[in-house]
N, C-alpha and C positions, 0 to 999 in steps of 0.2 A: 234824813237818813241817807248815808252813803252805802246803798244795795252793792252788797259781794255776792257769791257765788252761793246757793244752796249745797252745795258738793266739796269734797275735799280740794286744795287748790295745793300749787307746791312749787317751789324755787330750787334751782340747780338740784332737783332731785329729794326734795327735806319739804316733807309737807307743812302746810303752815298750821301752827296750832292755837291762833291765837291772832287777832289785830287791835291794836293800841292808836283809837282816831285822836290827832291831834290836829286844830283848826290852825289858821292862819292868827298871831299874835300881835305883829304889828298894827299898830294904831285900834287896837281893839281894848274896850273896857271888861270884857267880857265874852268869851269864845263857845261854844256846844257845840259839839261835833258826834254823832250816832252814826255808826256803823254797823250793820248787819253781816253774819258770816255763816253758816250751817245756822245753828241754834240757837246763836246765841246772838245777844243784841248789845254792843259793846258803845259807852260812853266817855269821852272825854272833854274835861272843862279847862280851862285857861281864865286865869284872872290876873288882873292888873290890880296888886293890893294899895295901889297910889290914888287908883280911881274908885274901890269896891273898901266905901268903910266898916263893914262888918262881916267880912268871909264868912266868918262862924252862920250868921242870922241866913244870909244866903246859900247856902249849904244847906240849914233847915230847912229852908221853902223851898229845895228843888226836891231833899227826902220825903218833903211832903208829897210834894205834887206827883212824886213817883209813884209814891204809895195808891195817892186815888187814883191815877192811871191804872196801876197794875189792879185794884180793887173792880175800877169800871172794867176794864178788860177781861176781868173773868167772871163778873156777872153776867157780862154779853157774849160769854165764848159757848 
């Protein structure tokens, strides 16, 4: 997780409503990138469809795994 600011943050005056993490591409089969911002917890993925033969199935397993994340995280909250 790339930790932003818990607080409003702002560029030339235009506060930011939003951040879109994108990792590093090169020579990666596969990129995750998390970034946090006030509230929200913002994710971005990168794949290499040359090196990743089933997008679709991978895609599933990380919905999944979000799911029981966010399931264990509000059992324990």
């Amino acid at each position: 997780n790339v930790r932003a600011a818990d607080f409003d943050l702002y560029i030339a005056g235009a506060r930011i409503e939003a951040n879109h993490p994108m990792g590093p591409t090169a020579g990666t089969a596969f990129n995750a990138t998390v970034m946090s911002y006030k509230d929200r917890f913002d994710v971005g993925l990168n794949i290499d469809t040359a090196a990743i033969d089933d997008p679709a199935l991978l895609r599933t397993c990380i919905e999944e795994a979000f799911a029981e994340l966010v399931k264990t995280a509000t059992a324990t909250a």
